[in-house]
C-alpha positions as CSV (number, residue, x, y, z in Angstrom):
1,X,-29.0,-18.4,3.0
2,X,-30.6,-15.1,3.2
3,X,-29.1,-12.2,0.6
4,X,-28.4,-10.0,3.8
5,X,-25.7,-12.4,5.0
6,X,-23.5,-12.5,1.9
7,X,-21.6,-9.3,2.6
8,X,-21.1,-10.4,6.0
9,X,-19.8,-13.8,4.8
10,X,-17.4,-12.2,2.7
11,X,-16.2,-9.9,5.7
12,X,-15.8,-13.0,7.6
13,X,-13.8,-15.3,4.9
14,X,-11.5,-12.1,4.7
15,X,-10.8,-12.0,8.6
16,X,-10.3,-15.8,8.5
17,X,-7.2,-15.5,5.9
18,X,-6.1,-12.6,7.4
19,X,-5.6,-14.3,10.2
20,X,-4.1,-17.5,8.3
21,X,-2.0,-15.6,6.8
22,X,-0.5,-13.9,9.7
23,X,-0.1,-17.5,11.2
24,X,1.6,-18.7,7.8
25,X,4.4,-15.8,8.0
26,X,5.2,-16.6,11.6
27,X,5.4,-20.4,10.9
28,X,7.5,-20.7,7.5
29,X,11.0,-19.6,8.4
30,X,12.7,-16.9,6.3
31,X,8.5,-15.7,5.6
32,X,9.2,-12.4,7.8
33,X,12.5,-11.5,6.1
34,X,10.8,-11.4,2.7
35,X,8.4,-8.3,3.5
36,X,5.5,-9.8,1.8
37,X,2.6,-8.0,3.7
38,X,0.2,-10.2,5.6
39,X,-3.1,-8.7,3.3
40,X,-1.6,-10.0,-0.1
41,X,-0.9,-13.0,1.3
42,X,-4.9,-13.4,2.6
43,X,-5.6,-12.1,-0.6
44,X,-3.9,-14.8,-2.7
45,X,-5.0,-17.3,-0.4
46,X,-9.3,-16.2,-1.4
47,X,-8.0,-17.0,-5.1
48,X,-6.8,-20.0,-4.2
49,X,-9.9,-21.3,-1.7
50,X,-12.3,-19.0,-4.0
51,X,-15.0,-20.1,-6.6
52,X,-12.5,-20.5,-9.6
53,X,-9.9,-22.8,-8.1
54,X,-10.8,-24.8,-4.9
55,X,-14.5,-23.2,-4.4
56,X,-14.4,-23.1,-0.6
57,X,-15.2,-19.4,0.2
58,X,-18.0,-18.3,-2.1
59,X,-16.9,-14.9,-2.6
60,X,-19.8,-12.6,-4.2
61,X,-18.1,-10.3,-6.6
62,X,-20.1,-7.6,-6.2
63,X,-19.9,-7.3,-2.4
64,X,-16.3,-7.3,-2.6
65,X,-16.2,-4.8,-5.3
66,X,-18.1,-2.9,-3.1
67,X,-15.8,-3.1,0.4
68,X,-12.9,-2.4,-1.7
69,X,-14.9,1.2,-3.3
70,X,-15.8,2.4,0.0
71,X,-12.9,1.1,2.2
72,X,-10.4,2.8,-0.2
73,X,-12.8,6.4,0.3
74,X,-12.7,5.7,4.4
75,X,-9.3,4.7,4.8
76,X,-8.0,8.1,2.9
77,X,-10.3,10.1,4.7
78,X,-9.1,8.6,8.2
79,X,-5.3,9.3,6.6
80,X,-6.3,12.7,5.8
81,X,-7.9,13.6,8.9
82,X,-4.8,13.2,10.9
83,X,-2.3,16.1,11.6
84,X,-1.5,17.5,8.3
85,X,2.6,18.5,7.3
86,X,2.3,21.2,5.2
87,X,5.6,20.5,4.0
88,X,4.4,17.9,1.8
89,X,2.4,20.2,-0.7
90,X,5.2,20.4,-2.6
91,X,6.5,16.6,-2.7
92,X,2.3,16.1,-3.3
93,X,2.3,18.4,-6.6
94,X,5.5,16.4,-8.5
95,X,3.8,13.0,-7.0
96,X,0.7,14.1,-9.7
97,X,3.3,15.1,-12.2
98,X,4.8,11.6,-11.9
99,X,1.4,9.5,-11.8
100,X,0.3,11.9,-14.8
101,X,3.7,11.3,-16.6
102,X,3.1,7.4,-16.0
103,X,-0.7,7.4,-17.4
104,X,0.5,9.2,-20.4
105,X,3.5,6.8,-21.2
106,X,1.7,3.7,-20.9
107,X,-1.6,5.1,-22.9
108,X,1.7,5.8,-25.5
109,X,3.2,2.3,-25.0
110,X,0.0,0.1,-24.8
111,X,-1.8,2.0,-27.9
112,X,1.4,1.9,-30.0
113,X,2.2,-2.2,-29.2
114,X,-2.0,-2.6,-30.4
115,X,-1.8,-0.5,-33.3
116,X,1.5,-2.4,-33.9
117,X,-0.3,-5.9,-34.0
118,X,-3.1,-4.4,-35.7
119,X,-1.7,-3.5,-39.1
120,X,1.5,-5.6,-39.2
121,X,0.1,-9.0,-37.3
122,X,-3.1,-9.5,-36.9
123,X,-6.7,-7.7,-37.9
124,X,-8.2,-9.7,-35.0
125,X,-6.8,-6.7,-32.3
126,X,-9.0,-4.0,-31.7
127,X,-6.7,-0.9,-32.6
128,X,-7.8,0.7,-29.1
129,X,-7.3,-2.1,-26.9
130,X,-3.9,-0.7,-26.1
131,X,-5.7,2.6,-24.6
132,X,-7.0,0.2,-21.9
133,X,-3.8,-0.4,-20.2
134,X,-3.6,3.5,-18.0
135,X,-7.1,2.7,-16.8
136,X,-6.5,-0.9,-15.7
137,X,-3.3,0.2,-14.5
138,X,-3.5,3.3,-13.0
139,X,-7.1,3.5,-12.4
140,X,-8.1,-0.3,-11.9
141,X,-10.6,-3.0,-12.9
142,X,-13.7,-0.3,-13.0
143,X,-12.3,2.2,-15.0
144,X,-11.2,-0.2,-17.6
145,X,-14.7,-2.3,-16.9
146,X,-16.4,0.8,-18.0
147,X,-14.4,2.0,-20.5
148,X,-13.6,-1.1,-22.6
149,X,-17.5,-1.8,-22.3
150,X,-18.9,1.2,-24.1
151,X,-16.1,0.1,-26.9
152,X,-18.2,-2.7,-27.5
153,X,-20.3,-0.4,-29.1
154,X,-17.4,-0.1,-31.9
155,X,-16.5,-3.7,-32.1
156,X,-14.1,-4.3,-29.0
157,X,-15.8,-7.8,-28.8
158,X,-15.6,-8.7,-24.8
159,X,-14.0,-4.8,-24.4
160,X,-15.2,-4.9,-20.9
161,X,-13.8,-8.7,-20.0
162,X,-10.2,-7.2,-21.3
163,X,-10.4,-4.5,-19.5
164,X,-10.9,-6.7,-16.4
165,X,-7.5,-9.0,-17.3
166,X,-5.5,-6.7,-17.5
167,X,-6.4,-4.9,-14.5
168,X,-5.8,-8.7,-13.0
169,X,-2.1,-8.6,-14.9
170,X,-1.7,-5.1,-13.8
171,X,-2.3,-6.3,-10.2
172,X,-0.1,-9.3,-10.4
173,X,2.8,-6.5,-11.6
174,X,1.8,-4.8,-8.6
175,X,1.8,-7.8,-6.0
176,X,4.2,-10.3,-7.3
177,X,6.3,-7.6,-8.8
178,X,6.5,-4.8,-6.4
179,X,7.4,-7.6,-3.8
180,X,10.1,-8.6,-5.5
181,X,11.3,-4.8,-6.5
182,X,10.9,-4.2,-2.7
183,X,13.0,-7.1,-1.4
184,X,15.9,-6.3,-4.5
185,X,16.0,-2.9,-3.4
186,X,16.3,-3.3,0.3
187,X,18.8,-6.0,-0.2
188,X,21.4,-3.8,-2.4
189,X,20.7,-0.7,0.0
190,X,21.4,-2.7,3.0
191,X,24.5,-4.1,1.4
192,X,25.9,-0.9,-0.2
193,X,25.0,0.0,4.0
194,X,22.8,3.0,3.2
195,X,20.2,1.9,5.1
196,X,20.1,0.1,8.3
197,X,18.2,-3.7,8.9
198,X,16.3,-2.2,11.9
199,X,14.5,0.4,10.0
200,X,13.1,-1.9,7.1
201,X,13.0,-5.3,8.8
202,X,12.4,-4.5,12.3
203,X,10.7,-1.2,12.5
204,X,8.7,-0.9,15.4
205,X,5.7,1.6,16.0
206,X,5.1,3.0,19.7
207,X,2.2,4.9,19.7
208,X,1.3,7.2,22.7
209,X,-3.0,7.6,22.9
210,X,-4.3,10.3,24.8
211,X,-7.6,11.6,25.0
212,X,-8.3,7.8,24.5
213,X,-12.2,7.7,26.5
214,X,-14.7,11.0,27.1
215,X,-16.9,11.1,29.8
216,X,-19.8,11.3,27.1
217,X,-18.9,9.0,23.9
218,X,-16.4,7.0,22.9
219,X,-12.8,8.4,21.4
220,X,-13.3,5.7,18.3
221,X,-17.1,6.3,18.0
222,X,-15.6,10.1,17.4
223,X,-13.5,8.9,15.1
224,X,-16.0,7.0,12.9
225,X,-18.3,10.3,13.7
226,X,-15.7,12.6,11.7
227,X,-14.8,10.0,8.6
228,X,-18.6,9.2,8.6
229,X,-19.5,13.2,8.0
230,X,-16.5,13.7,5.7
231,X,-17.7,10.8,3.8
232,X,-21.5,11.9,3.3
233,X,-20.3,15.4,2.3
234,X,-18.2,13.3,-0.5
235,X,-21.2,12.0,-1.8
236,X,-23.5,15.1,-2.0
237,X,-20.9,16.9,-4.2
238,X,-19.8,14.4,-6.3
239,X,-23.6,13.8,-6.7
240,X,-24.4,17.6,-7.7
241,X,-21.0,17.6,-9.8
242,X,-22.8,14.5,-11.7
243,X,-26.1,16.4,-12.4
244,X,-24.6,19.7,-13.5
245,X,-21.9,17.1,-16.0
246,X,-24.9,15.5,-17.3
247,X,-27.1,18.3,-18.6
248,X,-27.8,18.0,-22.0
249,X,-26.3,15.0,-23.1
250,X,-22.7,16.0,-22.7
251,X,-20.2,12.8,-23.3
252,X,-17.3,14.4,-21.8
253,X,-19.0,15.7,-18.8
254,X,-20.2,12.3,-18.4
255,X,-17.1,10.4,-18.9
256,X,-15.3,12.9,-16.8
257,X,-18.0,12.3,-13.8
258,X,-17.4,8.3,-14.2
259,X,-13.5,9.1,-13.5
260,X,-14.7,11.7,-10.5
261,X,-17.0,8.4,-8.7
262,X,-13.8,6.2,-9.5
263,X,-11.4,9.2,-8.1
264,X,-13.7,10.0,-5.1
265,X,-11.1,8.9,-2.2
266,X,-9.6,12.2,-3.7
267,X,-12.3,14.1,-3.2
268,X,-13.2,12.8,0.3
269,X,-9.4,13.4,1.5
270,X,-10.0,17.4,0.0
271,X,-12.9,17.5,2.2
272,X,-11.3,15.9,4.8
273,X,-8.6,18.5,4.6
274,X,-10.7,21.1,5.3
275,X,-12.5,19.5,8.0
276,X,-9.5,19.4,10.1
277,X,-8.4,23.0,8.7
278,X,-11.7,23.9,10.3
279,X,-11.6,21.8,13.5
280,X,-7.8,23.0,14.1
281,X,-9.1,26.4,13.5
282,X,-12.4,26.7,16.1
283,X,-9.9,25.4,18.9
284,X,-7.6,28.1,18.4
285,X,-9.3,29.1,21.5
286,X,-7.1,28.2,24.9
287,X,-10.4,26.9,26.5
288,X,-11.0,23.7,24.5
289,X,-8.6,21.7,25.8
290,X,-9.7,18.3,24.9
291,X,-8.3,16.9,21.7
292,X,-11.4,14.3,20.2
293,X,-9.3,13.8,16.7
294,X,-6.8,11.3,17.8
295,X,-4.1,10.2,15.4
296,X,-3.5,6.9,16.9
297,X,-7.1,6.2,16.5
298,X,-7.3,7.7,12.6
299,X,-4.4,5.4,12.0
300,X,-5.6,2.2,13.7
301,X,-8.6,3.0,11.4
302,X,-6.6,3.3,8.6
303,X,-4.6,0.0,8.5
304,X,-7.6,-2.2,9.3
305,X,-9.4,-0.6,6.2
306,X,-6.2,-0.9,3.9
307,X,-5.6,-4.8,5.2
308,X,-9.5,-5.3,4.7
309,X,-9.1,-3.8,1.2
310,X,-6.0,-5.3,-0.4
311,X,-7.3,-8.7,0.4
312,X,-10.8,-8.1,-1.2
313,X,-9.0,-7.0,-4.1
314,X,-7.2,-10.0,-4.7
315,X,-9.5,-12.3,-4.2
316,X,-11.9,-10.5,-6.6
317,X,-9.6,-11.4,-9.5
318,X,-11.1,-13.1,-12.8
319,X,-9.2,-15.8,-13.1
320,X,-12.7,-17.1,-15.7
321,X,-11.8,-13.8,-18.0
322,X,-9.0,-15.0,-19.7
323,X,-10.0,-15.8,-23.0
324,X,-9.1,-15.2,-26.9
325,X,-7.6,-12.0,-26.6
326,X,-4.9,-13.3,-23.9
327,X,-1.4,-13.3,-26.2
328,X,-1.9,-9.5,-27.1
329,X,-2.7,-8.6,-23.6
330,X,0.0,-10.2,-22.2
331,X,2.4,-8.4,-24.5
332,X,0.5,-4.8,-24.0
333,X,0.6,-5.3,-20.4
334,X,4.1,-6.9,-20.0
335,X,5.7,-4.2,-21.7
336,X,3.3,-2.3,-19.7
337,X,4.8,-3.3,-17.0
338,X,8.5,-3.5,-17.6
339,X,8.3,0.2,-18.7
340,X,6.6,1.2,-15.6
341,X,9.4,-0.1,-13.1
342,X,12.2,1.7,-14.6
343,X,10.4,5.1,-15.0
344,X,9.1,5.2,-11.5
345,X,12.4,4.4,-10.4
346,X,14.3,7.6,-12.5
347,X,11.4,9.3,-11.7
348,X,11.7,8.7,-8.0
349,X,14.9,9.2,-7.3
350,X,14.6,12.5,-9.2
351,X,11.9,13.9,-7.1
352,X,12.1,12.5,-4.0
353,X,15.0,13.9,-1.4
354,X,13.6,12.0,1.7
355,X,12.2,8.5,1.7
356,X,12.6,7.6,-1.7
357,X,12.5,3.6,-1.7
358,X,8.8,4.2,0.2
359,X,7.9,6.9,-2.2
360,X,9.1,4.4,-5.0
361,X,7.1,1.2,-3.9
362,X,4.0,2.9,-3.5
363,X,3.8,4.7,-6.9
364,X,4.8,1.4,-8.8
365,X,2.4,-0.2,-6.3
366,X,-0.2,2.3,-7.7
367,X,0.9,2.4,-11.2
368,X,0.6,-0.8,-12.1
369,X,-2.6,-1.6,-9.5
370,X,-4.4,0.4,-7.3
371,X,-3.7,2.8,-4.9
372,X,-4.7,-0.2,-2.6
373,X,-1.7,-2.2,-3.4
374,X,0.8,1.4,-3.3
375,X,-0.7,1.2,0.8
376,X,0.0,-2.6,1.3
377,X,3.4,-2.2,0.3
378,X,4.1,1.1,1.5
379,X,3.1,-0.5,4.7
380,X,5.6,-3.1,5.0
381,X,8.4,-0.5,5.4
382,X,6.1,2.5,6.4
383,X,3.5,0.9,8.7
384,X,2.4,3.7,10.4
385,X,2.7,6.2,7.4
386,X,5.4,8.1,8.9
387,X,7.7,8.9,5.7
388,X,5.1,11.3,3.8
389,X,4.1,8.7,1.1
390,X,0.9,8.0,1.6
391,X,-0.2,11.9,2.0
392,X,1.7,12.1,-1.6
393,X,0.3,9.6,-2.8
394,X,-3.5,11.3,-1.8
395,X,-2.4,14.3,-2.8
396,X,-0.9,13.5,-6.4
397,X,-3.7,11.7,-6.9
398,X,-5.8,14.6,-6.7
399,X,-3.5,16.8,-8.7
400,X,-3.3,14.0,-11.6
401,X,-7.0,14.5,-11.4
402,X,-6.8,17.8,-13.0
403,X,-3.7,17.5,-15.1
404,X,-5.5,14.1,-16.4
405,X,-8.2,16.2,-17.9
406,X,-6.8,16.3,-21.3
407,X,-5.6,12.6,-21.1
408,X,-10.0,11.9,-21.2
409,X,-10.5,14.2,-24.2
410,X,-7.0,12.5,-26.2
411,X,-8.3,9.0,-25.4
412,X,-11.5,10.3,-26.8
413,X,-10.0,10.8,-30.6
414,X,-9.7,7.1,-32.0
415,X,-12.8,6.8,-31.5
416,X,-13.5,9.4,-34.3
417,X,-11.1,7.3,-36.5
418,X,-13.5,4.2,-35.8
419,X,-16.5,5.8,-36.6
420,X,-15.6,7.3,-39.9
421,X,-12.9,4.8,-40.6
422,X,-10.2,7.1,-40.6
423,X,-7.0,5.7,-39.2
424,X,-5.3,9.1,-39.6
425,X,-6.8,9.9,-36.0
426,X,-4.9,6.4,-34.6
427,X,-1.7,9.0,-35.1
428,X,-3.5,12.0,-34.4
429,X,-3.9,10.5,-30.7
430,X,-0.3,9.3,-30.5
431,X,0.8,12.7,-31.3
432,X,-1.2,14.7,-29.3
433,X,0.2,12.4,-26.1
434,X,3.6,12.7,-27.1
435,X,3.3,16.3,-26.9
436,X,1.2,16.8,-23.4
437,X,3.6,14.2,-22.3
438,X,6.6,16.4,-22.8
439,X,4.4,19.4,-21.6
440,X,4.0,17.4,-18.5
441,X,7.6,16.7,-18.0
442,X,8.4,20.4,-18.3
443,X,6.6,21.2,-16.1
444,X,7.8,18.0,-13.7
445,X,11.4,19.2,-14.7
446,X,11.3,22.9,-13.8
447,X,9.3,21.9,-10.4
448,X,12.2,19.3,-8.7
449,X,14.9,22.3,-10.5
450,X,13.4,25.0,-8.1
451,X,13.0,21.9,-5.2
């Protein structure tokens, strides 16, 4: 078959188990009640009728790595263009302090449990390994593709292969176990009768669409028009960012503009901001009348993108990159993992004075996967974004941005101990996060004080 039809293929595998799927949860009774979204389930079903198990659907890797990069950039930028609530700035800035805290503690916990099996079990762990858990976690499989690769360099033997399981483990916490933290959740509230049945089981959306059709183009081609101008703009100044990062060799710059192409939904949902700051602006004017951004449309966008992209993230799990290293990346990642649900739940109810248990579920959903997986659940109980969560989300992803700044140059320092075989630096790394982790939480602290 021709090359040009494999992304299509994949495209079309996707809308086929999407649509299984939704005919599995109406069919199996009790499937409705336990708020598994329709996209994992798609997703779970490509593992299962995908190359490594049944071999069905010949899912190309790359082509879904590549849906799920640029769906995750359009789907925040159709989010973003929507009506803002200034209101949320606020809620947005302690989000970042939270997702920073969270990077922070598990570089802490998954560098200390390596170091740990290092010296007192085994010489066969590479003493960094642990350092790959915040970027498979928080950042996903790219992050820690890229970074665990260049360790290779240092003898991290398969550094890039590890990087890619435990962004698969780190998924699985974020599927498997933000489902079940959802259901457990919603169960007690509903029983301790803080919350109503209708509002998480049976929430309905009704949707009123004006300004649907113009005379001269159509509203969703207008739609597409904006995200698509947004989206280029994204691109030119990450791309000038890169160039200026990259003069004269400099390794930071150039690690920093890796994270800025894996972060660049944040930067398309900044320019997104201010194209609707600017639109909102020019019809100030009582004579332009006709409204051409159109929520309903923006969010229709939205959640076909996010159902599109949750399933092509599943089904581009490894299952093939479990190898050798699997017993001390199950324990990095399981504690990992176990940490991560009880400090975004203190965390959350902390922070968060309105919707907390959808504020909740998509951090952990984003914390442990992607920010993918924080929209597929968020959607179950939030499905047309209405609680605020997915604008924080956005927004403390762009504010982690800046405060993760020093997390690049900290992770930088063992490598220093490698090189010159100095394991004084192993310590020197844990210190220095223990202390910008308590800087962090100051800040965090005095922030939801003033709230």
């Amino acid at each position: 078959m021709d090359g040009s039809w494999d992304l299509v293929m994949d495209f079309m595998y996707l809308s086929f188990l999407l649509g299984l799927s939704a005919v599995i949860k109406r069919s199996i009774p009790g499937m409705r009640k336990l708020l598994i979204p329709n996209s994992i389930i798609a997703g779970f079903l490509a593992v299962l009728f995908g190359p490594d198990v049944l071999g069905i659907f010949n899912f190309n890797s790359d082509n879904l790595g590549f849906m799920i990069y640029h769906m995750l950039a359009i789907g925040f930028i159709a989010v973003a263009l929507k009506k803002s609530n200034s209101k949320l700035s606020k809620t947005g800035f302690n989000t970042g302090l939270i997702i920073t805290m969270s990077l922070t503690i598990q570089a802490i916990a998954g560098f200390a449990v390596s170091l740990f099996l290092y010296y007192l079990i085994t010489k066969d762990v590479f003493p960094l390994m642990g350092l790959l858990l915040p970027l498979a976690f928080d950042q996903g499989p790219g992050q820690a593709f890229s970074i665990g690769s260049q360790w290779e360099a240092l003898g991290f033997r398969s550094g890039g292969a590890i990087g890619l399981v435990m962004a698969t483990i780190g998924f699985l916490w974020a599927t498997i176990g933000g489902i079940f933290l959802l259901n457990i959740i919603v169960f007690f509230k509903k029983k301790s009768k803080l919350v109503s049945e209708k509002k998480f089981i049976k929430k309905s959306v009704v949707s009123t669409v004006r300004d649907y059709e113009f005379s001269d183009i159509d509203g969703m081609t207008i739609q597409l028009l904006a995200i698509g101008i947004v989206y280029l703009v994204t691109f030119g100044f990450i791309k000038w960012i890169t160039a200026v990062l990259g003069i004269g060799g400099n390794s930071y710059g150039e690690t920093f503009a890796r994270v800025l192409w894996g972060l660049h939904f944040v930067v398309g949902v900044l320019f997104a901001f201010l194209f609707r700051k600017v639109y909102d602006f020019l019809r100030r004017d009582e004579k332009y009348t006709t409204q051409y951004l159109n929520d309903f449309l923006l969010q229709r966008i939205a959640g076909a993108v996010f159902d599109y992209m949750v399933a092509a993230s599943i089904a581009a799990i490894p299952l093939k990159m479990v190898k050798e290293n699997f017993v001390p990346i199950l324990l990095i990642t399981t504690i990992g993992g176990v940490l991560t649900v009880f400090y975004t739940i203190w965390f959350s109810k902390r922070t968060y004075r309105e919707s907390v248990l959808e504020n909740t579920l998509a951090l952990f959903g984003m914390e442990t996967g992607t920010i993918s997986t924080g929209m597929a659940l968020l959607r179950e109980i939030d499905p047309n974004f209405e609680s605020g969560a997915a604008e924080n989300m956005v927004l403390g992803s762009g504010v982690a941005l800046i405060f993760g700044i020093p997390l690049l140059v900290i992770i930088n320092i063992p490598i220093i101990g490698i090189k010159t075989n100095n394991p004084t630096y192993f310590f020197y790394t844990l210190l220095a996060l223990g202390v910008y982790l308590l800087a962090i939480f100051f800040t965090w602290y005095l922030s939801v004080r003033r709230k």
